[in-house]
DRENGUSE-123543 format. One record per residue (C-alpha): residue number from 1; x, y, z. Coordinates in nm, 2 decimals. Each point is the difference from the previous one (the first is absolute). Example, Ala and Ser with C-alpha at 12.3 -4.5 7.8 and 13.67 -1.06 7.14 Angstrom:
2
<rec 1,<1.23,-0.45,0.78>>;
<rec 2,<0.14,0.34,-0.07>>;
// end
This chain:
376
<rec 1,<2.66,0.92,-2.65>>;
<rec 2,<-0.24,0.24,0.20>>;
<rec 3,<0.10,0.09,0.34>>;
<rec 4,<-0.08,-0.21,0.29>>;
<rec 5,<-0.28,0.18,0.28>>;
<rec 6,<-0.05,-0.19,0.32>>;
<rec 7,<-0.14,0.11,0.32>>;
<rec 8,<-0.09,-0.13,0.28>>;
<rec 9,<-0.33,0.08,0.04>>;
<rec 10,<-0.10,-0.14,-0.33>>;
<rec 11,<0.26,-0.29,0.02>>;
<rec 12,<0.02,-0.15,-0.41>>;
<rec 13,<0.28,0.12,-0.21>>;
<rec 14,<-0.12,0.18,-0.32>>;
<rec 15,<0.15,0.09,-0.37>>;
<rec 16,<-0.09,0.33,-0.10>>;
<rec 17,<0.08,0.01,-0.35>>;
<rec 18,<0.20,0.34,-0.10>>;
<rec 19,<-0.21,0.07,-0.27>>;
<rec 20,<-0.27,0.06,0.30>>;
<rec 21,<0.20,0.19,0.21>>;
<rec 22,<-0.09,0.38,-0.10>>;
<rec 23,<-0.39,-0.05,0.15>>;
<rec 24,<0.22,0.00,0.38>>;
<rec 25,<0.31,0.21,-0.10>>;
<rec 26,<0.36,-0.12,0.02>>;
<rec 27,<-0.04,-0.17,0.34>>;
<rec 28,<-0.21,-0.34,0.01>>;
<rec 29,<-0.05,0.03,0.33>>;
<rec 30,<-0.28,0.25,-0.02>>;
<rec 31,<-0.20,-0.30,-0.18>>;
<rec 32,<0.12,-0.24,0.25>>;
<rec 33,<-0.19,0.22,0.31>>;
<rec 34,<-0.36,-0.07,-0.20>>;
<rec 35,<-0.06,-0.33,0.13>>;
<rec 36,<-0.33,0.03,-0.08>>;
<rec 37,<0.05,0.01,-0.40>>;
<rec 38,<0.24,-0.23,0.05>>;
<rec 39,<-0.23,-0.30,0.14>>;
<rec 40,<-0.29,0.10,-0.21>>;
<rec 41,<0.22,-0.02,-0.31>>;
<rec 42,<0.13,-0.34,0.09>>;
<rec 43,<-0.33,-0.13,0.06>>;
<rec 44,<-0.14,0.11,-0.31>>;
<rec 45,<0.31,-0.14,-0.24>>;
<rec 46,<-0.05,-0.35,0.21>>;
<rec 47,<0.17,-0.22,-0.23>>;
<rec 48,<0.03,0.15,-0.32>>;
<rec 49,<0.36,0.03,-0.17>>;
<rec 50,<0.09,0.39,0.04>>;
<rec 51,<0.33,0.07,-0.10>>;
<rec 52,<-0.03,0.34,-0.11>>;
<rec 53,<-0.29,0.08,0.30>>;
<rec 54,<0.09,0.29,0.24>>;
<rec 55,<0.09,-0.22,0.30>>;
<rec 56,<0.09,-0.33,-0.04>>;
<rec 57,<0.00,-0.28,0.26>>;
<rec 58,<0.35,-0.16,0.06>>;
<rec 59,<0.07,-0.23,0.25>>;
<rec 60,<-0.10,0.06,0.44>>;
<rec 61,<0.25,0.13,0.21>>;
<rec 62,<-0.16,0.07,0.34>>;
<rec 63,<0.17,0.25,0.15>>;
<rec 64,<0.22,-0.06,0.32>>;
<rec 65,<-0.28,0.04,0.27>>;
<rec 66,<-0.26,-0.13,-0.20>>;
<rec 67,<-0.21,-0.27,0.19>>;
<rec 68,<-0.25,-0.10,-0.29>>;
<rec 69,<-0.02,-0.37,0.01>>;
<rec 70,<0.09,-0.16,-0.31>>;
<rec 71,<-0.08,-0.33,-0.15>>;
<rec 72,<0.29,-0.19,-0.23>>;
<rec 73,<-0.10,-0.23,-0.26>>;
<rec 74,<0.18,-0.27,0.21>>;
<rec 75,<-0.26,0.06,0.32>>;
<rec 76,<-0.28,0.05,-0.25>>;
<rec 77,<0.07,-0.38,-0.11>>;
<rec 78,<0.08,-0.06,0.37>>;
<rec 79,<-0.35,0.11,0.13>>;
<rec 80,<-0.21,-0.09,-0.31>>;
<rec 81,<-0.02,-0.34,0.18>>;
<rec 82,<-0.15,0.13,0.28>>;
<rec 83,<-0.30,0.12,-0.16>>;
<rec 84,<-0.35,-0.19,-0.04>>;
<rec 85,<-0.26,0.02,-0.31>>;
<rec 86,<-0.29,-0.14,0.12>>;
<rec 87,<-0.16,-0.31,-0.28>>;
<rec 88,<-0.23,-0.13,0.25>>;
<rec 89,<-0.17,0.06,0.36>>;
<rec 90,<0.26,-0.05,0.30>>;
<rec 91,<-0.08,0.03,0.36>>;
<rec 92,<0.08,0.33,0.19>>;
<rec 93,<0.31,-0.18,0.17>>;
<rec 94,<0.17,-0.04,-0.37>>;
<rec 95,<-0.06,0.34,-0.06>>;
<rec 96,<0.10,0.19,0.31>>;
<rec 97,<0.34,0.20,-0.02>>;
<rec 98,<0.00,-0.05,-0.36>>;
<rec 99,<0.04,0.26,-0.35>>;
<rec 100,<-0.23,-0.10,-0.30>>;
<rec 101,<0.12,0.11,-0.28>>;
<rec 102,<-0.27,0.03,-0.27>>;
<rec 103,<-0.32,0.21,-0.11>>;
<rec 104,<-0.24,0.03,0.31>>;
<rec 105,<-0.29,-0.15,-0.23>>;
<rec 106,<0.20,-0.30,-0.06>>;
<rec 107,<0.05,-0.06,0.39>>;
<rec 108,<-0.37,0.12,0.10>>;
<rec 109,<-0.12,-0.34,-0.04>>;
<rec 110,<0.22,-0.18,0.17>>;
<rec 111,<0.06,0.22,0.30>>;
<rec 112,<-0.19,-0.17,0.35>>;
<rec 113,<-0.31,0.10,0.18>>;
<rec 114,<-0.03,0.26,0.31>>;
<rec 115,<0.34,-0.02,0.07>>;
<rec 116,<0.15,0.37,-0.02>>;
<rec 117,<-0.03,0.21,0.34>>;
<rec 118,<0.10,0.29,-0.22>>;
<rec 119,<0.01,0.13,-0.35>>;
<rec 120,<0.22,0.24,-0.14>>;
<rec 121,<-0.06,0.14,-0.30>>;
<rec 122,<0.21,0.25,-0.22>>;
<rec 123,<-0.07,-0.06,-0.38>>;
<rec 124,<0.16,0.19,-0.26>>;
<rec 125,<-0.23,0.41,0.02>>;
<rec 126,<-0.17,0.07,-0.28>>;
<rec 127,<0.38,0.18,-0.21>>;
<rec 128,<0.12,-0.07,-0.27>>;
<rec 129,<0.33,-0.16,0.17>>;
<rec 130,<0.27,-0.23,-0.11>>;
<rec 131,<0.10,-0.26,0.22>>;
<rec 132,<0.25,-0.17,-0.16>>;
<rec 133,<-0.08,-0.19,-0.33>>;
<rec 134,<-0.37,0.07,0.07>>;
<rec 135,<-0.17,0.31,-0.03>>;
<rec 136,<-0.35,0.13,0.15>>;
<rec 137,<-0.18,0.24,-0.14>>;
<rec 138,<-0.25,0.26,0.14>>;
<rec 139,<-0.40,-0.09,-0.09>>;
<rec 140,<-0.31,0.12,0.07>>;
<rec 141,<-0.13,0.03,0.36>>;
<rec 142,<-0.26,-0.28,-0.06>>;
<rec 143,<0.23,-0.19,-0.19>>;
<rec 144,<0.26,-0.01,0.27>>;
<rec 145,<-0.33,-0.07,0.25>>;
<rec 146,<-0.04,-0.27,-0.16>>;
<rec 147,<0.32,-0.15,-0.06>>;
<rec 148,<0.03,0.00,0.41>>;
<rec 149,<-0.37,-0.14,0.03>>;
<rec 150,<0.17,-0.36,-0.21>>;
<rec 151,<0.30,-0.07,0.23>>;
<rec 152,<-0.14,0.15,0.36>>;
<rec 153,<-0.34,-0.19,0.00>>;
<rec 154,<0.12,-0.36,-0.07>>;
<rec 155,<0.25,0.10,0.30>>;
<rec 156,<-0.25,0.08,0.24>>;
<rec 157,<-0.02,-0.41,0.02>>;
<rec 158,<0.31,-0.02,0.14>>;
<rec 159,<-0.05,0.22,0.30>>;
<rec 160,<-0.06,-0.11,0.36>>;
<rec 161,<-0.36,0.11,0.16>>;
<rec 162,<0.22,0.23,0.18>>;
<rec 163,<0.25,0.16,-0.23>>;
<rec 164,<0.14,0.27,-0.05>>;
<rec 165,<0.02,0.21,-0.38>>;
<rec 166,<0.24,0.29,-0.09>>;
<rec 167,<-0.03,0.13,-0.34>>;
<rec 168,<0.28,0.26,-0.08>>;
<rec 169,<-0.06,0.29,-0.34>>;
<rec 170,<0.04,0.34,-0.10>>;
<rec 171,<-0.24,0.26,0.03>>;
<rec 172,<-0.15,-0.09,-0.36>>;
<rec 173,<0.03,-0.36,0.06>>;
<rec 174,<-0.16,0.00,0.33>>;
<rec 175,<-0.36,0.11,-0.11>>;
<rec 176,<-0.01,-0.35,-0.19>>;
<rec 177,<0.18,-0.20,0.28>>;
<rec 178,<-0.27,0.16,0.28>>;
<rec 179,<-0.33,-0.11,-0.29>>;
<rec 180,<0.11,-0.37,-0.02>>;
<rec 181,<0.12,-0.03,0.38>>;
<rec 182,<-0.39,0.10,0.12>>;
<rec 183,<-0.11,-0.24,-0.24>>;
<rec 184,<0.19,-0.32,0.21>>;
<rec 185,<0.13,0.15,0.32>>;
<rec 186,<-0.10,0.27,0.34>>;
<rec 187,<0.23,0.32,-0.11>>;
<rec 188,<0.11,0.13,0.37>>;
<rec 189,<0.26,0.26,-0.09>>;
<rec 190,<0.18,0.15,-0.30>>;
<rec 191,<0.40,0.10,0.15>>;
<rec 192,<0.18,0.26,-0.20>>;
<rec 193,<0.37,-0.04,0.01>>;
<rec 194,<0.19,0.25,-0.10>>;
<rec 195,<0.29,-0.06,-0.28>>;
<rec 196,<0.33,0.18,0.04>>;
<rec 197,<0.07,-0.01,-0.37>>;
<rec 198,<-0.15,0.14,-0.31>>;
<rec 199,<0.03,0.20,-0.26>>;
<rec 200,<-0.15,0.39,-0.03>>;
<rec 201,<-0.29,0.07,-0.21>>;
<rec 202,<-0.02,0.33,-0.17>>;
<rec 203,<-0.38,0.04,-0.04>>;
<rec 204,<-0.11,-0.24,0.32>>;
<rec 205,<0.10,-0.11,0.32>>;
<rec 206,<0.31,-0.19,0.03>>;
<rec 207,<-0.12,-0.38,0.03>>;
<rec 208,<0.14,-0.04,0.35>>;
<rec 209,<-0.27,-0.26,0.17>>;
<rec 210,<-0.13,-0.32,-0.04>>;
<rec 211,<-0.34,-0.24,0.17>>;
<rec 212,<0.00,-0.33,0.15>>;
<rec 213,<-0.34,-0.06,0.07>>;
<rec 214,<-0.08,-0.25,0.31>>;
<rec 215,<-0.28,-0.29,-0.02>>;
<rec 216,<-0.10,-0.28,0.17>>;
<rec 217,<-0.19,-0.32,-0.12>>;
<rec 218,<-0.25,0.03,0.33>>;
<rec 219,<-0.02,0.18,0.31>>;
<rec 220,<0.20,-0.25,0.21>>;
<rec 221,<0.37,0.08,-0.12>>;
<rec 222,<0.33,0.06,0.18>>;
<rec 223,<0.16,0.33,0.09>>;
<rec 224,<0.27,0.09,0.24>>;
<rec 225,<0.05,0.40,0.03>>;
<rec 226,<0.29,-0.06,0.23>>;
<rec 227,<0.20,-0.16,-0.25>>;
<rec 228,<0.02,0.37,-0.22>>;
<rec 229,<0.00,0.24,0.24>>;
<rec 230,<0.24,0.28,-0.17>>;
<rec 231,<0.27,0.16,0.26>>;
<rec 232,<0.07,0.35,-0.10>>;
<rec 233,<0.21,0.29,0.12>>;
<rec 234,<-0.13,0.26,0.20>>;
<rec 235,<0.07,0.36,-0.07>>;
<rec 236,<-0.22,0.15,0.26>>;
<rec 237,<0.05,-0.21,0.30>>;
<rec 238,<-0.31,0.08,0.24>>;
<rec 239,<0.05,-0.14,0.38>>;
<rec 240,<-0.22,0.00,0.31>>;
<rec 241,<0.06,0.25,0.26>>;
<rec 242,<0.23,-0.20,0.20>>;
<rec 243,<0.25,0.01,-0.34>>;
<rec 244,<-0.10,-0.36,-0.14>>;
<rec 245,<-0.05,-0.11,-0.35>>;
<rec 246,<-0.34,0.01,-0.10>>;
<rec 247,<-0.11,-0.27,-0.22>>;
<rec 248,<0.41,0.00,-0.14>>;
<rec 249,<0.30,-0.16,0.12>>;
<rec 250,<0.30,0.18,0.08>>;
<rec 251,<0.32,-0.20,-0.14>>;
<rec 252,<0.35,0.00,-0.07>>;
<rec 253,<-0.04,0.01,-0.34>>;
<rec 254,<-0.29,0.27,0.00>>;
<rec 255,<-0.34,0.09,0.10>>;
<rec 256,<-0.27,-0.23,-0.18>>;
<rec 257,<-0.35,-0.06,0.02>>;
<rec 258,<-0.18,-0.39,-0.10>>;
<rec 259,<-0.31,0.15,-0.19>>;
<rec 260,<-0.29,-0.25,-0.13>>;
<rec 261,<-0.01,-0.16,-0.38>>;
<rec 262,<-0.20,0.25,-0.20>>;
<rec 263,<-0.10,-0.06,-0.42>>;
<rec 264,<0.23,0.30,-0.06>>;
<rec 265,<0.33,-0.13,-0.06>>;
<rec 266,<0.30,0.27,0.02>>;
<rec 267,<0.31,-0.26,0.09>>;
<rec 268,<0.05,-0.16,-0.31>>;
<rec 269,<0.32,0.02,-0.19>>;
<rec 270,<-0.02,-0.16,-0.34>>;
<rec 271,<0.32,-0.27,-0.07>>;
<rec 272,<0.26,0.18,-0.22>>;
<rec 273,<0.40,-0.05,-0.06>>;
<rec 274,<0.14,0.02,0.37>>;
<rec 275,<-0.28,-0.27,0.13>>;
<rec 276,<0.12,-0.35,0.00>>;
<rec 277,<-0.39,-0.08,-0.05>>;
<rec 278,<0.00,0.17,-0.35>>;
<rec 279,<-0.01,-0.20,-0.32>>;
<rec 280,<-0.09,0.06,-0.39>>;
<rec 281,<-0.32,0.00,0.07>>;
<rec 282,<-0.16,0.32,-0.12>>;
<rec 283,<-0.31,0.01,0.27>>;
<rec 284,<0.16,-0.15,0.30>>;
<rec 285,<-0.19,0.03,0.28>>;
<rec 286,<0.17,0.07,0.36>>;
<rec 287,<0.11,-0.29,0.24>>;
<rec 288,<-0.11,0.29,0.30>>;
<rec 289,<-0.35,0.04,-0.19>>;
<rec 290,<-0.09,-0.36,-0.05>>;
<rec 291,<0.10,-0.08,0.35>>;
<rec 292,<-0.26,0.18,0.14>>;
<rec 293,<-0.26,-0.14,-0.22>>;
<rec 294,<0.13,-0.35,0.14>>;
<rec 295,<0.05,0.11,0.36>>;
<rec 296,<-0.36,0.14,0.02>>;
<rec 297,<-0.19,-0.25,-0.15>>;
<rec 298,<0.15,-0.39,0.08>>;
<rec 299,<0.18,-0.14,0.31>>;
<rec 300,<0.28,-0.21,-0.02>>;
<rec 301,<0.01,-0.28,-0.25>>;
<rec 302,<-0.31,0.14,-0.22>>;
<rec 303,<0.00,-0.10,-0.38>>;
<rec 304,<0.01,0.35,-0.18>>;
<rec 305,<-0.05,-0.06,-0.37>>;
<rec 306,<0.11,0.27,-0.28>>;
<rec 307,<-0.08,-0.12,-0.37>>;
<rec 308,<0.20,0.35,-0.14>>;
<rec 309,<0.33,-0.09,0.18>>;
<rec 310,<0.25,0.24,-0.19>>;
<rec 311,<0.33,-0.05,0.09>>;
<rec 312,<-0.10,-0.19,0.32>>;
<rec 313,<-0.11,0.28,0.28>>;
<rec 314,<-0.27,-0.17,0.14>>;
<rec 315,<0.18,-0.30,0.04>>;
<rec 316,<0.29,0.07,0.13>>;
<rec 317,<-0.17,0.25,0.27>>;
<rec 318,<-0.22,-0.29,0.12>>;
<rec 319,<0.27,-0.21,0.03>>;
<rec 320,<0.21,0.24,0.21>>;
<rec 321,<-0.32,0.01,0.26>>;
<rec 322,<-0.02,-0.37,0.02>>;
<rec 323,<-0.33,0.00,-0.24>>;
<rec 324,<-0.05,-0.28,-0.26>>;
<rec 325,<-0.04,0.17,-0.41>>;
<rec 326,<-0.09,-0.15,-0.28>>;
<rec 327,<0.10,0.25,-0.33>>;
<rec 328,<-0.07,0.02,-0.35>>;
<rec 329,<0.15,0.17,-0.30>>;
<rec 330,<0.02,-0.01,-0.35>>;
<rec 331,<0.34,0.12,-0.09>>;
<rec 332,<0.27,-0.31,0.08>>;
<rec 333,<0.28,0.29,0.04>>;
<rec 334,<-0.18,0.15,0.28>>;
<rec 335,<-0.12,-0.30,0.15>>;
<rec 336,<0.38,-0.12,0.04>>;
<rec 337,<0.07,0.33,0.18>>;
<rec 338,<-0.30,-0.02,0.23>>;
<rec 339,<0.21,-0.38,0.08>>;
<rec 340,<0.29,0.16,-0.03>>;
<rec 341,<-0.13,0.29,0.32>>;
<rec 342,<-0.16,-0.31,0.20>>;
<rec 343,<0.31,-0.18,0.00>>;
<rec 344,<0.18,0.37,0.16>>;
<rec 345,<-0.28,0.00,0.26>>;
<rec 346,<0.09,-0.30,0.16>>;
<rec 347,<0.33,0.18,0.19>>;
<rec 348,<-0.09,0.36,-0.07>>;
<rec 349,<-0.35,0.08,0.16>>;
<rec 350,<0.02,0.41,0.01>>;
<rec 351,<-0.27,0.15,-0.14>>;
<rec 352,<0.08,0.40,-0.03>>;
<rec 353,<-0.20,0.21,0.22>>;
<rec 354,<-0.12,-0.27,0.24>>;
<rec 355,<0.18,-0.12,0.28>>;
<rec 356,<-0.04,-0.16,0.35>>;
<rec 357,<-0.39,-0.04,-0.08>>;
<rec 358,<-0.03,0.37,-0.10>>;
<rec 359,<-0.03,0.19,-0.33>>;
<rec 360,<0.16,0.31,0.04>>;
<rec 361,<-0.05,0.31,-0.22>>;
<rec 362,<0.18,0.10,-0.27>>;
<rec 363,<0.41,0.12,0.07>>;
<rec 364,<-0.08,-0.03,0.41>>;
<rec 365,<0.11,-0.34,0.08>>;
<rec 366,<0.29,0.07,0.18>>;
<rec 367,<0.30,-0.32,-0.01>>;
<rec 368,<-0.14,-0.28,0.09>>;
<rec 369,<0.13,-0.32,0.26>>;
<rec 370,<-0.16,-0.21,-0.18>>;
<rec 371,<-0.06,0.00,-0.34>>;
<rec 372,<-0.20,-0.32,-0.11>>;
<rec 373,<-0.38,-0.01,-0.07>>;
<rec 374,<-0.18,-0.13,0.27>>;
<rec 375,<-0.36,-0.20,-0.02>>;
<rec 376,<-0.29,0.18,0.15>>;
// end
């Protein structure tokens, strides 16, 4: 037997076989610090029988402080009857607060008329990326163009007069996103948001950013600034002549300053091993990041629709801000864990970085009384 390499920021226990182990030296550890390598490997070999490959894929053991939520075969059969597949056209009442599980183009048929206040959209970028047993694959710029033009068109049925559309992709991806959102909606705003993760690129700039562009079906549409103001800590504290804050509040936990909701995004931490909000998934969006989105652009008890639901973000974000959701994915595992997260969100309500009706920025928010999410 190979020795066994676990660590805790790449939390799956590996076989290195021995007749591997000269490429690292004596010690298997050195391999065990390229986490990297080790994830692109695994997703590579997906499911094919590798008993003399390099690293082989034993059993998960999450290590002590782990917090990535996991989903058993017994819950998987547990919330499998949850789930919806839509056969024929159903009123927005039997759909509200629901996961469909099955291919968007089945369900495009059957989904209602003008009733979404907001759509969310984060389809797979134009990568080659395995999710799973299924596997996209990087295309041409048209052809990916395209491919968006079939599912986002027949959607634009669903939205209200006054909705809301958020369309999230890479900086390749995004070019084709922006073409086929002019084509249906008013483009308003493109946000950056900065990622915190990423790997180095020798010949290019590390891949460190990604767009969500902003669109509305007309000019009439909802949007509540208030709801994302960022609060910030200041490291210059200006005050007035008479030794008074200016335009900052002076507190016990700090100086900080509420500044206004801009499209450049610098407060985002991407879900990894410590967060009890990160899953499997391998392109997890934020709970902090789609809050906003939700916060900015529906009031209370909006229908916000996201046909690319993942491992449930969306969802389980609305539900925390008392929004309705109606989701849908493809892949039955995931679609268990996205039930799996909306049944956690009924007692536990925290969304990280955002507290007391404020986002706060990134490693400021000092403890808080009061921990739940509030609705705007």
């Amino acid at each position: 037997m190979g020795s066994q390499v676990f660590t805790q920021s790449c939390p799956y226990r590996f076989r290195i076989q021995p007749q591997f182990r000269h490429l690292n030296g004596s010690n298997p550890q050195n391999l065990a610090k390229k986490r990297g390598i080790f994830k692109k490997l695994l997703y590579r070999l997906g499911h094919i029988p590798f008993a003399s490959a390099l690293i082989v894929l034993t059993d998960k053991h999450p290590a002590p402080r782990n917090r990535t939520l996991q989903l058993t075969e017994e819950e998987r059969s547990h919330y499998r009857q949850h789930l919806l597949t839509l056969d024929q056209a159903l009123p927005p009442s039997a759909l509200l607060n629901r996961t469909l599980c099955q291919n968007l183009f089945e369900a495009l048929p059957y989904l209602p008329d003008h009733f979404v206040d907001l759509l969310i959209l984060d389809p797979p970028y134009n990568l080659t990326k395995r999710f799973r047993e299924s596997v996209t694959h990087r295309q041409s710029l048209t052809a990916y163009r395209n491919w968006v033009e079939s599912w986002l068109a027949p959607l634009t049925r669903t939205l209200k007069p006054t909705a809301s559309i958020y369309l999230c992709g890479d900086w390749q991806s995004s070019l084709a996103l922006y073409e086929v959102a002019t084509q249906h909606f008013q483009v308003r705003n493109r946000i950056t948001w900065e990622r915190d993760k990423g790997r180095a690129a020798r010949r290019n700039w590390k891949n460190n950013a990604e767009d969500i562009w902003f669109c509305t079906v007309s000019s009439q549409y909802y949007f509540d600034p208030e709801a994302v103001r960022l609060k910030r800590r200041v490291i210059a504290p200006y005050t007035h002549a008479n030794g008074h804050p200016k335009d900052w509040q002076r507190t016990a936990q700090g100086n900080f300053r509420l500044t206004a909701a801009s499209n450049l995004w610098t407060d985002i931490t991407i879900p990894f091993w410590s967060m009890p909000e990160n899953t499997e998934h391998p392109t997890q969006k934020p709970e902090k990041l789609m809050a906003k989105l939700i916060l900015a652009s529906t009031p209370p008890g909006a229908v916000v629709l996201d046909p690319f639901l993942g491992s449930g973000t969306t969802s389980v974000v609305a539900k925390k801000l008392d929004r309705q959701f109606v989701g849908i994915e493809l892949d039955e595992h995931y679609a268990c864990l996205a039930e799996k997260r909306l049944h956690l969100a009924e007692t536990h309500r925290q969304i990280q970085g955002y507290c007391d009706r404020t986002f706060w920025e990134r490693n400021s928010q000092p403890w808080a009384s009061t921990p739940t999410a509030h609705p705007s």
